[in-house]
C-alpha positions in Angstrom: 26.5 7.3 -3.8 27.4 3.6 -5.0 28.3 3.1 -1.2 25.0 3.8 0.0 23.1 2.0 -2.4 25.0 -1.3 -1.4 24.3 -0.8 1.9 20.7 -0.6 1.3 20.3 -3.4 -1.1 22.2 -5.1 2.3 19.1 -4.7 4.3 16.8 -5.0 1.8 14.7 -7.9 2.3 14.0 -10.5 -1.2 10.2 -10.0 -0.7 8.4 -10.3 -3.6 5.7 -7.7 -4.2 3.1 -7.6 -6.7 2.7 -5.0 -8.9 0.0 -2.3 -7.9 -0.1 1.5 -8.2 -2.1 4.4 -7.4 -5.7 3.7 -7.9 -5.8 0.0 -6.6 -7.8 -1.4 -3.5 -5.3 -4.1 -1.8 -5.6 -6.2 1.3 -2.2 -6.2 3.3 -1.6 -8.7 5.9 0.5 -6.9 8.9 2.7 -8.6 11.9 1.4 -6.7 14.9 2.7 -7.6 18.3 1.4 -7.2 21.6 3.1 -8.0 24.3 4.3 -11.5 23.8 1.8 -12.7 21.6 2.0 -11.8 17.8 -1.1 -11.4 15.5 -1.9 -10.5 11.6 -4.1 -7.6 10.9 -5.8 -7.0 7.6 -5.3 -3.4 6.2 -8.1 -3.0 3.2 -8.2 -0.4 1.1 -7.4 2.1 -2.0 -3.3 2.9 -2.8 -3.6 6.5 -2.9 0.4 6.9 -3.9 3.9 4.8 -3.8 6.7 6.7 -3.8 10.8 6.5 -3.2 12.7 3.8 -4.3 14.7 0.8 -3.6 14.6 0.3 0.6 12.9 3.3 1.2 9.4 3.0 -1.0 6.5 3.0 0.8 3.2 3.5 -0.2 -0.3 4.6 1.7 -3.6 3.5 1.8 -7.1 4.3 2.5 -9.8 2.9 4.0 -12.8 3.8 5.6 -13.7 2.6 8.6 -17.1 3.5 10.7 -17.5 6.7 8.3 -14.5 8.0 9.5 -11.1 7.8 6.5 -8.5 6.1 7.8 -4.8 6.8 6.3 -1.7 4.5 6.6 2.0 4.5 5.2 3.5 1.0 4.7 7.5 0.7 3.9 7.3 -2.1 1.0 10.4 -3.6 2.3 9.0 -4.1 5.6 9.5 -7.1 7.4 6.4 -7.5 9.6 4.3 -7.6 6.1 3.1 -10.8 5.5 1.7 -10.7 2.5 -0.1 -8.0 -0.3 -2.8 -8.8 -2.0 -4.3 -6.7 -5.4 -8.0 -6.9 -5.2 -8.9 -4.6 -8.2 -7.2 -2.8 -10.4 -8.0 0.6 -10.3 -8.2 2.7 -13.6 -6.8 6.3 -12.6 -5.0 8.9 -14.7 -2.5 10.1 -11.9 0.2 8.5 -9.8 -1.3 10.4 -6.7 -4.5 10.3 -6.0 -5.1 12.8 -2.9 -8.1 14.4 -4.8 -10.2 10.8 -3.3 -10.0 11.9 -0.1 -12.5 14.9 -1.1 -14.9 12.4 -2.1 -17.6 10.7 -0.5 -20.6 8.8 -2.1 -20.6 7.4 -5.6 -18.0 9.9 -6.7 -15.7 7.9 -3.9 -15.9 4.7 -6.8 -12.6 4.2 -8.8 -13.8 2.6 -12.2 -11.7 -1.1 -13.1 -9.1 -1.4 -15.4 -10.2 -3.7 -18.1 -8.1 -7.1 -18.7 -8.8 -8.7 -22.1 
């Protein structure tokens, strides 16, 4: 067990990521490459769920795009993220949130947590 930690903690990369959760609309800025040529992409949206640990945690968004939801995983210690950026926090009572997908319309609006 301690063997396989050290390995990961090997490949895992010193990125520092802010601290977000289930509930919060971030803006991550992806490495995409085409061809030779190498471009950022914005990905927008609600954190619907993190989940693993250590080099293995990922978490997935949600966005809509042209009506139509659009789902993707990220692996937090990946290197072709740029950068993550919390927008809002959201203020949500679970650590998944897979009942938003149901919703469309106002019910679709994640209230703010409150910072005093």
């Amino acid at each position: 067990m301690d063997l396989i930690k050290e390995v990961q903690n090997e490949f895992s990369t010193a990125q520092e990521t802010p601290a977000f959760g289930a509930g919060d609309t971030i803006a991550v800025s992806y490495k995409i490459k085409e061809g030779e040529k190498e471009r950022i992409q914005q990905f927008t949206g609600v954190v619907l769920q993190r989940r693993g640990s250590g080099t293995t945690e990922t978490f997935t968004i949600r966005k809509m795009s042209g009506g139509i939801g659009v789902e993707r995983i990220f692996p937090v210690t990946s290197p072709f993220i740029e950068e993550i950026k919390v927008l809002k926090n959201g203020a949500v009572r679970r650590a998944r949130i897979f009942y938003f997908r149901e919703r469309t319309g106002k019910a679709a609006r994640i209230k703010e947590k409150r910072r005093f």
